[in-house]
N, CA, C and O atoms as a MOPAC input file, in Angstrom:
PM7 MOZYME 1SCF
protein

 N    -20.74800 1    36.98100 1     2.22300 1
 C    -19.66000 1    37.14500 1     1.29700 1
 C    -19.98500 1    36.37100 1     0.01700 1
 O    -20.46600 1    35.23800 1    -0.03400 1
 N    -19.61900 1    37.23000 1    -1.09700 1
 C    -20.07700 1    36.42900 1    -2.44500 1
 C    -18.72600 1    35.82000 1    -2.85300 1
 O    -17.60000 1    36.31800 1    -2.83200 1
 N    -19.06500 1    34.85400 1    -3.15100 1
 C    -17.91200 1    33.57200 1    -3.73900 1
 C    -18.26400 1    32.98600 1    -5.73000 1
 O    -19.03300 1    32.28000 1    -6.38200 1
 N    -17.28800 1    33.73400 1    -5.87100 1
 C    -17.68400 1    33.44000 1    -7.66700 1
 C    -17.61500 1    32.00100 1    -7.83600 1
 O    -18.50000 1    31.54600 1    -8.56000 1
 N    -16.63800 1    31.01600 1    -7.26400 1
 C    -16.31000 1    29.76100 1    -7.37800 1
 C    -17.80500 1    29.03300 1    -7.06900 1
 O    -18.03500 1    27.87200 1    -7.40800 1
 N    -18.58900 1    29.72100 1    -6.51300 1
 C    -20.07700 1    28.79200 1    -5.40300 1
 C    -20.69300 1    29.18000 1    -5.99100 1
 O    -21.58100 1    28.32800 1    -6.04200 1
 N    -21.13800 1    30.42500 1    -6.95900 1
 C    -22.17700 1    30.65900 1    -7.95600 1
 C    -21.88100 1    29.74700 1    -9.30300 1
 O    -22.64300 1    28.99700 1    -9.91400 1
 N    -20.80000 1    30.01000 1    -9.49000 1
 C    -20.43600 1    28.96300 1   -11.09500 1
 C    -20.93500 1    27.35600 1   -10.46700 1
 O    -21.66000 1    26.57000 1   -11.07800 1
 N    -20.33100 1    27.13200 1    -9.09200 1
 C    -20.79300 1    25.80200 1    -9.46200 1
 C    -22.60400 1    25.69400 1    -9.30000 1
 O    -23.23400 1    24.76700 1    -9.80900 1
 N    -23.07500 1    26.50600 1    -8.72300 1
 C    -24.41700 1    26.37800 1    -8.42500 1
 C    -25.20500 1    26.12900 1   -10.28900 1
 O    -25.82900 1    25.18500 1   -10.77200 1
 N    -24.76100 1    27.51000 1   -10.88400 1
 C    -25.23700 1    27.51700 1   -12.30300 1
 C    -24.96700 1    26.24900 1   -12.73100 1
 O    -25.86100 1    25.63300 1   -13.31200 1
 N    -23.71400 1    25.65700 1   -12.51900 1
 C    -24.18100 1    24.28100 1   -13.16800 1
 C    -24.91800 1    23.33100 1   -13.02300 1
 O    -25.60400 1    22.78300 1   -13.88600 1
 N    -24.81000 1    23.04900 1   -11.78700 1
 C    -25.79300 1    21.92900 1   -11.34300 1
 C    -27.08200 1    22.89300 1   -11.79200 1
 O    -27.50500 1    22.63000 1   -12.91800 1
 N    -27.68100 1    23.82700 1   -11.17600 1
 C    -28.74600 1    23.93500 1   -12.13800 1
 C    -28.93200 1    23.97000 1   -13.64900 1
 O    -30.00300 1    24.14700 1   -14.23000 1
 N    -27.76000 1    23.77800 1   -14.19300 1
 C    -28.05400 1    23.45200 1   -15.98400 1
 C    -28.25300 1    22.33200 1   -16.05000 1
 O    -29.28900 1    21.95800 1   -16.60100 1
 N    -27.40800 1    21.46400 1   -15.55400 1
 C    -27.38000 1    19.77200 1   -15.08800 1
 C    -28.66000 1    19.43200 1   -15.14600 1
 O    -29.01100 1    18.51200 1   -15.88400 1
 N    -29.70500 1    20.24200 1   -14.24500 1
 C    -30.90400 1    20.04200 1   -13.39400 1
 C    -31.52600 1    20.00000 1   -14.24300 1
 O    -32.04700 1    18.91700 1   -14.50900 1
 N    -31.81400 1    21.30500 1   -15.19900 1
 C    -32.88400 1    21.55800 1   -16.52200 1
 C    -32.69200 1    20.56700 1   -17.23600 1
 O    -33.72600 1    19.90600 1   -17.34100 1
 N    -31.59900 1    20.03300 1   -17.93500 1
 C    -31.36900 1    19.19400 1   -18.77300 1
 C    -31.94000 1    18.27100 1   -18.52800 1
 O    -31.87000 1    17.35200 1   -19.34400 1
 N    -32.47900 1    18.15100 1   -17.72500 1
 C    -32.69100 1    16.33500 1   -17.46700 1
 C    -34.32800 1    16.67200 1   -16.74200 1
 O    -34.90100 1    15.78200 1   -16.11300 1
 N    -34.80600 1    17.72100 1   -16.88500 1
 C    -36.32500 1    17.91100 1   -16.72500 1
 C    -37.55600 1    17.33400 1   -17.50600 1
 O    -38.16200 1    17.49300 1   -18.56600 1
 N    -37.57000 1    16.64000 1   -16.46900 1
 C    -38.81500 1    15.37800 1   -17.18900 1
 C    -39.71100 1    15.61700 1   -17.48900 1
 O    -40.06500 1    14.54100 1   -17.97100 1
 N    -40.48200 1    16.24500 1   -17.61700 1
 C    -41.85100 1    17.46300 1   -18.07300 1
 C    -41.68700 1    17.40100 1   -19.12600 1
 O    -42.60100 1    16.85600 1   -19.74400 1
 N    -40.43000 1    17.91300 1   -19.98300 1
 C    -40.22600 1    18.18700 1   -20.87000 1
 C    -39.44200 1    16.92200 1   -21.78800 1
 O    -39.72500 1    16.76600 1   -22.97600 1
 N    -38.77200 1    16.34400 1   -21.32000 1
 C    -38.63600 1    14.84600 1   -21.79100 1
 C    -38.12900 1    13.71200 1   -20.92900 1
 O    -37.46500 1    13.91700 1   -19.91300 1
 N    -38.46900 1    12.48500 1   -21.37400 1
 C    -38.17100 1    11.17600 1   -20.67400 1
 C    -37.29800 1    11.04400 1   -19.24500 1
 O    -36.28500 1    11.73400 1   -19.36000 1
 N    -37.32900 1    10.71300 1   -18.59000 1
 C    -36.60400 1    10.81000 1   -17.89400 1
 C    -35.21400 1    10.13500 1   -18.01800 1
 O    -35.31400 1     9.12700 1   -18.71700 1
 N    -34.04600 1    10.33300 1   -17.61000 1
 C    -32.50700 1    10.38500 1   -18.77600 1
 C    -32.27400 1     9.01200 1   -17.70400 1
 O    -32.21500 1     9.28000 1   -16.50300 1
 N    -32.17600 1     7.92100 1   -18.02200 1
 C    -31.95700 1     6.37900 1   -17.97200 1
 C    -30.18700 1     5.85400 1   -17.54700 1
 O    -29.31900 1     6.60300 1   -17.99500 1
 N    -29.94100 1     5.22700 1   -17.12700 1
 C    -28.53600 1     5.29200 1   -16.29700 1
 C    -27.30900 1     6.07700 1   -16.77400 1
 O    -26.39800 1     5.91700 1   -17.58600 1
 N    -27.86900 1     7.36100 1   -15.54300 1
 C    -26.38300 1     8.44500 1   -15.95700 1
 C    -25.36800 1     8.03400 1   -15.45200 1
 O    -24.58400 1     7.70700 1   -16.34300 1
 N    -24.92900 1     7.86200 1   -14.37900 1
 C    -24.18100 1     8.08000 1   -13.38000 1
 C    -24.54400 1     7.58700 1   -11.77300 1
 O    -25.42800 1     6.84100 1   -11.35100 1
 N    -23.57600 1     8.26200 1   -11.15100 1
 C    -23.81600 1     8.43100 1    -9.77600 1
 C    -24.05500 1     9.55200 1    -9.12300 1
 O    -23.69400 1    10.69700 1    -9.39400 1
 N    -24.69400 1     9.14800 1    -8.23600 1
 C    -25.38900 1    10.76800 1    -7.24900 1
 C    -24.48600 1    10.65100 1    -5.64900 1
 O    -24.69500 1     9.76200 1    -4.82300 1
 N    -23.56000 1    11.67800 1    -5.50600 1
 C    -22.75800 1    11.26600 1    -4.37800 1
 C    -23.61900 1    11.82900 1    -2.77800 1
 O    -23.52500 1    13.05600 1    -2.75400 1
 N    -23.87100 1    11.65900 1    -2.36300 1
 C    -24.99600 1    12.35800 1    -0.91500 1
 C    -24.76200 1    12.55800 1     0.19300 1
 O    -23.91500 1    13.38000 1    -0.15600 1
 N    -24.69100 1    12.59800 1     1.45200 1
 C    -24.77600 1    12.36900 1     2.57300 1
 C    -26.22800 1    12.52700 1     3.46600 1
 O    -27.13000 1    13.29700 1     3.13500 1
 N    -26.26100 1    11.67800 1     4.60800 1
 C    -27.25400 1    11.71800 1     4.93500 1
 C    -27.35400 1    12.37000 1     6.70800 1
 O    -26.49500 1    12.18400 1     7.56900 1
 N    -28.69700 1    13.17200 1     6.88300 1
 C    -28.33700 1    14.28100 1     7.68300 1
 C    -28.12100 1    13.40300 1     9.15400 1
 O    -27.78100 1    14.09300 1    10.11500 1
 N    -28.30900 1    11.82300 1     9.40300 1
 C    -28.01100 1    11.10000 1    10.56400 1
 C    -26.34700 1    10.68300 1    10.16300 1
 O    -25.70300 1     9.91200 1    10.87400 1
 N    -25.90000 1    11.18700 1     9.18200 1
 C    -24.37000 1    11.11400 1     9.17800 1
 C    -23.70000 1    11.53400 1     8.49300 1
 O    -23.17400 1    10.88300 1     7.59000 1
 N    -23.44800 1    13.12300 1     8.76900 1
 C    -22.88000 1    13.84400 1     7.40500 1
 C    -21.43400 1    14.08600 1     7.54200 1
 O    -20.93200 1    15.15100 1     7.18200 1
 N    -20.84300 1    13.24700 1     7.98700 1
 C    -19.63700 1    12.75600 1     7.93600 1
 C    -19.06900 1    11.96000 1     6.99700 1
 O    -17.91100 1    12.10400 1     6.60600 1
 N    -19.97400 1    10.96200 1     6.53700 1
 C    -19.78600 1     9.97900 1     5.06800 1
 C    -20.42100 1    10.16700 1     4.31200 1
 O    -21.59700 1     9.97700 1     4.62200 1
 N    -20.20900 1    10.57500 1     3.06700 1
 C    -20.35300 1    10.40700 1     1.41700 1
 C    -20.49400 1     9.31100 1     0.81100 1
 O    -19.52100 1     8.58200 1     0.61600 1
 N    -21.89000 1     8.94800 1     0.34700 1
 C    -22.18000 1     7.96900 1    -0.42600 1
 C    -22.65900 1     8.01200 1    -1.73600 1
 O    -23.44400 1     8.79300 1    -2.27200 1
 N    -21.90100 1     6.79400 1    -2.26800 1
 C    -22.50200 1     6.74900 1    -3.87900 1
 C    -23.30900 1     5.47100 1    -4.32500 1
 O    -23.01200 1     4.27700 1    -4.31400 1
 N    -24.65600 1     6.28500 1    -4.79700 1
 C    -25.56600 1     5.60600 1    -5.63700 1
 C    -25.39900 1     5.83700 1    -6.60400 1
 O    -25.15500 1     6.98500 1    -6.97300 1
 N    -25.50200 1     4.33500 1    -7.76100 1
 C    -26.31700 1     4.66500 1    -9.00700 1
 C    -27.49600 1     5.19200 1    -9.31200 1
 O    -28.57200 1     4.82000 1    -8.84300 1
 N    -27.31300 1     6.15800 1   -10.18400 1
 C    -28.78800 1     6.60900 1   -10.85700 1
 C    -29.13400 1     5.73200 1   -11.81900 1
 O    -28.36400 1     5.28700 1   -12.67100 1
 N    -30.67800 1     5.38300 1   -11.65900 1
 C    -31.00600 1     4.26700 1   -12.56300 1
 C    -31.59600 1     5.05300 1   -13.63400 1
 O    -31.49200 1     4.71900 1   -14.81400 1
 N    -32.55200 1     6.66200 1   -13.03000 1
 C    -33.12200 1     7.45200 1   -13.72100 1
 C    -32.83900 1     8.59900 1   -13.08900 1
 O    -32.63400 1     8.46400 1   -11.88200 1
 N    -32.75500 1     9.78900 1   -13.56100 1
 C    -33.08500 1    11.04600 1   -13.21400 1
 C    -33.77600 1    11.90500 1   -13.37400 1
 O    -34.19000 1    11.84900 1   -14.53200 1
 N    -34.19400 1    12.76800 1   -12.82700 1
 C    -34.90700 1    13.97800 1   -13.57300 1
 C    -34.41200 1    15.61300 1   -12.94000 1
 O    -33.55800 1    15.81600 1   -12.07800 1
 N    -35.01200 1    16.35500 1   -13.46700 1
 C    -35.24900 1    18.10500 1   -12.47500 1
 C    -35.58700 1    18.28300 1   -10.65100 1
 O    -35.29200 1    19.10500 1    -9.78300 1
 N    -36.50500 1    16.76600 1   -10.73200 1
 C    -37.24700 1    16.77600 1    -9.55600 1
 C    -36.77200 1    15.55100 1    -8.56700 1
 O    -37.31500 1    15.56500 1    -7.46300 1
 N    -35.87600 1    14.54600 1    -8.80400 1
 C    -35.19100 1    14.00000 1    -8.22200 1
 C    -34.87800 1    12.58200 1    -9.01200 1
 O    -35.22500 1    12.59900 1   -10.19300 1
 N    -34.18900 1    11.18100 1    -8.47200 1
 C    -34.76100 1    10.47900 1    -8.97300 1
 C    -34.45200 1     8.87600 1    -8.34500 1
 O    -34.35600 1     8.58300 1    -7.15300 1
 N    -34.33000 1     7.94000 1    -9.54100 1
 C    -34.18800 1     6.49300 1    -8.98800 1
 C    -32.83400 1     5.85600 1    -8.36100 1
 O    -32.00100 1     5.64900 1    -9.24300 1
 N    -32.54300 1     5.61000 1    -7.47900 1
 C    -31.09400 1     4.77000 1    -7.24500 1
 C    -31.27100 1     3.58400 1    -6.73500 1
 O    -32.07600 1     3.28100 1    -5.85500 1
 N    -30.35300 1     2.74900 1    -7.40600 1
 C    -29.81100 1     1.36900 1    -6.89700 1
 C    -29.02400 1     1.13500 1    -5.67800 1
 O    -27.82500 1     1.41100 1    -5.71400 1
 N    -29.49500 1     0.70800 1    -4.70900 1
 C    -29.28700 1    -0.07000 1    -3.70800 1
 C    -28.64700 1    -1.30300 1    -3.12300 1
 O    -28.77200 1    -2.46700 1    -3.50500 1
 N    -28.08000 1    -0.92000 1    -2.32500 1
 C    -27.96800 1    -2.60800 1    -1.42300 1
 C    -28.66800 1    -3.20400 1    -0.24200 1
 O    -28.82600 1    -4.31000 1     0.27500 1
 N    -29.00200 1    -1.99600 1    -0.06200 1
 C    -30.10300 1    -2.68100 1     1.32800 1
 C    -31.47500 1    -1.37100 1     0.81400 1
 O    -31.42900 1    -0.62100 1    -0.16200 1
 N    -32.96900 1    -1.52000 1     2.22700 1
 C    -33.41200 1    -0.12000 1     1.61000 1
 C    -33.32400 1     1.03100 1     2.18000 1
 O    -32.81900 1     1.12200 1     3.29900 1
 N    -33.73100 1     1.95300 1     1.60900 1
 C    -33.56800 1     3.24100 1     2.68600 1
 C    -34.82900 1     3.10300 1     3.08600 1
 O    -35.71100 1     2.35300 1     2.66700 1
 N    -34.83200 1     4.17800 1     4.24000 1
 C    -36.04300 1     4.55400 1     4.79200 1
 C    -36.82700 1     5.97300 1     4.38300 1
 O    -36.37100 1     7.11600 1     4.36800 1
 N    -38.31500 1     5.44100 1     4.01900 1
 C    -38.88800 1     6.39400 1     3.83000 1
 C    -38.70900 1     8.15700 1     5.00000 1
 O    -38.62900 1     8.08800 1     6.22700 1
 N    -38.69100 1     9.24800 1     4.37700 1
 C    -38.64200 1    10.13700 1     4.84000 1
 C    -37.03300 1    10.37300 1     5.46000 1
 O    -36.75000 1    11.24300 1     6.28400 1
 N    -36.28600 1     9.61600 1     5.00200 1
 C    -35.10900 1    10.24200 1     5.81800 1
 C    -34.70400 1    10.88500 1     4.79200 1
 O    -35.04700 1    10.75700 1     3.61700 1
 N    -33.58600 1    11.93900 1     5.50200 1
 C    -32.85300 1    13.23200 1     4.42200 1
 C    -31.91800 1    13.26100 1     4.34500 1
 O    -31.33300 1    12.43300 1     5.04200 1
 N    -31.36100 1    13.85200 1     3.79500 1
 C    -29.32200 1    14.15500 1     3.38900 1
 C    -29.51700 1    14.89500 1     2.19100 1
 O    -30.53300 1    14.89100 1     1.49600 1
 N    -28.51500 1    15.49900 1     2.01100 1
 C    -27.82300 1    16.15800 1     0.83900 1
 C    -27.43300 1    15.61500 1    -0.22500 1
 O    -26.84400 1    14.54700 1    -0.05400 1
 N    -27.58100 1    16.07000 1    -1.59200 1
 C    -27.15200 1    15.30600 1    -2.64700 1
 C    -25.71400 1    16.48100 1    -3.22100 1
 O    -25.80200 1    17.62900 1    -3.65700 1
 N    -24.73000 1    15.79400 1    -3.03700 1
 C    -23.69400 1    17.19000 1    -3.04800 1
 C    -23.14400 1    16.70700 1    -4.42100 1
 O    -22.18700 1    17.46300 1    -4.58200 1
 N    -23.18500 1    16.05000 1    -5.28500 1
 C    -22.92900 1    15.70400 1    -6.51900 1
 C    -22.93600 1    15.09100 1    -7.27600 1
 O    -22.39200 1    14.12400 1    -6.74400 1
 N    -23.26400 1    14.61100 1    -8.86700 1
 C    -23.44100 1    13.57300 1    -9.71200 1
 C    -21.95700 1    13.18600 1   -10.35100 1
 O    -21.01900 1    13.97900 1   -10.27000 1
 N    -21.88400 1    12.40800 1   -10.73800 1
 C    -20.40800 1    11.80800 1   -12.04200 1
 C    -20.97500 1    10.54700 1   -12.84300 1
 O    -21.95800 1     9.82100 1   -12.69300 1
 N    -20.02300 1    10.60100 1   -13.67500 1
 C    -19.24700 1    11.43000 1   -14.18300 1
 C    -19.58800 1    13.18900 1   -14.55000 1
 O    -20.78500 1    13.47100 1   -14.49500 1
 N    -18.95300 1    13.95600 1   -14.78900 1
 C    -19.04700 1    15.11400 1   -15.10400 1
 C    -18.30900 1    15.95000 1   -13.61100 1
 O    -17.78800 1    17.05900 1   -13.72600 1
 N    -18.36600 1    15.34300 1   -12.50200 1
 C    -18.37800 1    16.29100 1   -11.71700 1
 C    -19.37300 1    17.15300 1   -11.00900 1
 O    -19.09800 1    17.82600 1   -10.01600 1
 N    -20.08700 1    17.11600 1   -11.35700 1
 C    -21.22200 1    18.19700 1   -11.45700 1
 C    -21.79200 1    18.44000 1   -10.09900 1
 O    -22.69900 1    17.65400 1    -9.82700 1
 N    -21.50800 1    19.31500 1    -9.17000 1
 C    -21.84600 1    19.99000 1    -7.94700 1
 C    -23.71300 1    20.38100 1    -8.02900 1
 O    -24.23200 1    21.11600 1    -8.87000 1
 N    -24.42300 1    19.65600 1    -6.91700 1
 C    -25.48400 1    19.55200 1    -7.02400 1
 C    -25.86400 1    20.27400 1    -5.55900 1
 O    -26.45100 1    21.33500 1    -5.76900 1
 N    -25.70000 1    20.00400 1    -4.20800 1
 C    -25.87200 1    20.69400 1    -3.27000 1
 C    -27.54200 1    21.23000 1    -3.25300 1
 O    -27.77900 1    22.43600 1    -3.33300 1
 N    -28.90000 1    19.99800 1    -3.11700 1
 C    -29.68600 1    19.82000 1    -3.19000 1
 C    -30.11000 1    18.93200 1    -1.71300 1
 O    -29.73900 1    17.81500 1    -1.35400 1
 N    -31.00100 1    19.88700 1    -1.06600 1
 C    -31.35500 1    18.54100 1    -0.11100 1
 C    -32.23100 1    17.62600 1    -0.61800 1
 O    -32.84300 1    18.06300 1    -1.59200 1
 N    -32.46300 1    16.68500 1    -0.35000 1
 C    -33.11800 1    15.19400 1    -0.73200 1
 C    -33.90300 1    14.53300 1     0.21700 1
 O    -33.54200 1    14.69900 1     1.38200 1
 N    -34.70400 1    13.95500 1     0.06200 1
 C    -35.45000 1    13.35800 1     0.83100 1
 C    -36.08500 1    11.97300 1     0.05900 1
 O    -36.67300 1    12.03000 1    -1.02100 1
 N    -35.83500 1    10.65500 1     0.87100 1
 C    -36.49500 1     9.35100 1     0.42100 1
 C    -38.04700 1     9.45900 1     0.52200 1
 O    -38.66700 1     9.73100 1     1.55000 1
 N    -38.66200 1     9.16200 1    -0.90100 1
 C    -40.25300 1     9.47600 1    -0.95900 1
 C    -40.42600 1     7.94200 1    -1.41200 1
 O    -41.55800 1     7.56100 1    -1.11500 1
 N    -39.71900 1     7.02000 1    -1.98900 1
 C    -40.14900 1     5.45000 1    -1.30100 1
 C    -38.96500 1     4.67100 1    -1.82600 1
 O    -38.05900 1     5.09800 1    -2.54300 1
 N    -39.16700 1     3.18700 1    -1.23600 1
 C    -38.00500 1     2.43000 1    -1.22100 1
 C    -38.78100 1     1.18200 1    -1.63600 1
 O    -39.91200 1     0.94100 1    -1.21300 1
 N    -38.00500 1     0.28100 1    -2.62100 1
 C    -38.35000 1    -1.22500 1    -2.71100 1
 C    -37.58100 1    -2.08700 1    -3.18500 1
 O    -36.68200 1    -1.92900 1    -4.01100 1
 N    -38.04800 1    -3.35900 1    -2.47500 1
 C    -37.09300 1    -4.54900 1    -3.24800 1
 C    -37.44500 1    -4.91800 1    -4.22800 1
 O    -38.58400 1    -5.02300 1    -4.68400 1
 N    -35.98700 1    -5.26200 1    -4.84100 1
 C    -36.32600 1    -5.85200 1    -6.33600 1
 C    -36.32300 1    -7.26300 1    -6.49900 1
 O    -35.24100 1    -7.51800 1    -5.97000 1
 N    -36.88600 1    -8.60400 1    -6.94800 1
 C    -36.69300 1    -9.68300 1    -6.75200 1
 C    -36.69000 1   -10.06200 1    -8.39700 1
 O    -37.10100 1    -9.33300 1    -9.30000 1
 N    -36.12200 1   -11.37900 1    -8.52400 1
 C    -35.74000 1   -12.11000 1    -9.68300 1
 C    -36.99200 1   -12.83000 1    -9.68600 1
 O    -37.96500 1   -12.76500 1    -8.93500 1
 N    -36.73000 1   -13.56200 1   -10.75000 1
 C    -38.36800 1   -14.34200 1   -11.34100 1
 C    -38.52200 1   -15.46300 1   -10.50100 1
 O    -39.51100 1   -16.18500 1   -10.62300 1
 N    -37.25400 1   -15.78600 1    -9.27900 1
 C    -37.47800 1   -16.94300 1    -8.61800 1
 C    -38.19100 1   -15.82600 1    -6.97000 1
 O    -38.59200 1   -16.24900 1    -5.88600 1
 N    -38.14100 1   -15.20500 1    -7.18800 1
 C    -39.06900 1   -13.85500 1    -6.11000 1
 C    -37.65800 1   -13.69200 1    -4.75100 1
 O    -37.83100 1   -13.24800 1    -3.61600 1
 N    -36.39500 1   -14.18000 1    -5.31300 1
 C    -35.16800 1   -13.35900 1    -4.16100 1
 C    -34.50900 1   -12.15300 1    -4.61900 1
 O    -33.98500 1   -12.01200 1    -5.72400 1
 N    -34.57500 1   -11.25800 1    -3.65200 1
 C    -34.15600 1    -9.70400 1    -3.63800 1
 C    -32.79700 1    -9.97100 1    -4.32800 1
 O    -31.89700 1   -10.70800 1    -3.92500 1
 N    -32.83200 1    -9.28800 1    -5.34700 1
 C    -31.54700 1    -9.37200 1    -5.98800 1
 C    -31.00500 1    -7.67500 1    -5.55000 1
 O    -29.83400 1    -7.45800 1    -5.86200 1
 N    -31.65400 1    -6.65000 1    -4.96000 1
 C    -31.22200 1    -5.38100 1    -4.51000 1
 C    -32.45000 1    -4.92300 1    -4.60000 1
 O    -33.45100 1    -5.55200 1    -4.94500 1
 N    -32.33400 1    -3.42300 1    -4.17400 1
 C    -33.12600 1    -2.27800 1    -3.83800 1
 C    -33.35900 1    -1.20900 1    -4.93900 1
 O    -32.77200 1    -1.12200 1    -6.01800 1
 N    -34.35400 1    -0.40000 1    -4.43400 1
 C    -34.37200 1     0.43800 1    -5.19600 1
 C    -35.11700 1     1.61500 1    -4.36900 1
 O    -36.00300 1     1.32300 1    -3.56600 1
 N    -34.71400 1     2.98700 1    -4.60000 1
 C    -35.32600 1     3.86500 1    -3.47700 1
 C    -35.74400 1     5.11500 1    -4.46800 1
 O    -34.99700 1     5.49300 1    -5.37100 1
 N    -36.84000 1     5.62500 1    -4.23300 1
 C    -36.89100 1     7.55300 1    -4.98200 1
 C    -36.76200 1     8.19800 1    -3.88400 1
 O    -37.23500 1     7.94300 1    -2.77700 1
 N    -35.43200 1     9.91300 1    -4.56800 1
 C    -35.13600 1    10.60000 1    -3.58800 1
 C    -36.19400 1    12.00000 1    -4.57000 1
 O    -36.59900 1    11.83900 1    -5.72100 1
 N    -36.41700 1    13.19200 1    -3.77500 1
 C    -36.63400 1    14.17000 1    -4.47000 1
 C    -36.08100 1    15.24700 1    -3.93800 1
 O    -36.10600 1    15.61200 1    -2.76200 1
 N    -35.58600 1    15.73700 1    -4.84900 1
 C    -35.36900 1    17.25500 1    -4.79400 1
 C    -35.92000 1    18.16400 1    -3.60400 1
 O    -37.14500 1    18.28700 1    -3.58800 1
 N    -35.16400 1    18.85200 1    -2.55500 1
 C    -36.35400 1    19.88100 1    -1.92300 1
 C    -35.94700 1    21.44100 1    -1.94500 1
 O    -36.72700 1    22.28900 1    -1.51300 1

């Protein structure tokens, strides 16, 4: 069954997507948040900051790290709203430390699949 409401939002997030295609320029520096779930619990919705984004996935801020290779859904960015419904996958995770070398937080790349 075709759903006009699920194509409009798809077109956006893929305009969302182009816009911010790093190939073509910088990668776009703290947008927002990326809301997700992850496929060991897709019952809760979580929000990361985006530190960076791109077409192809990108950086979020953390409180603890993720684990490489795990997956979930990225079902939307904000502000804007913007319906994304992208699976994701962690391609690496690290701590960040202060100049005295204690983890002041995390940092993980998801990508696009």
């Amino acid at each position: 069954m075709d759903n006009h409401q699920r194509r409009s939002s798809v077109r956006r997030a893929s305009a969302f997507l182009d816009a911010i295609e790093r190939r073509d320029t910088n990668r776009r520096a703290g947008t927002g948040e990326i809301l997700l779930f992850w496929h060991h619990d897709p019952s809760r919705i979580a929000a990361y900051e985006a530190v960076d984004t791109s077409g192809t996935g990108a950086r979020l801020r953390t409180d603890s790290p993720l684990p490489e290779g795990m997956t979930g859904v990225a079902v939307g960015f904000r502000p804007g709203d913007v319906s994304i419904e992208r699976t994701v996958m962690v391609v690496w995770s690290r701590a960040i430390r202060d100049g005295e070398g204690h983890v002041t937080h995390h940092e993980a790349g998801i990508r696009y699949l």
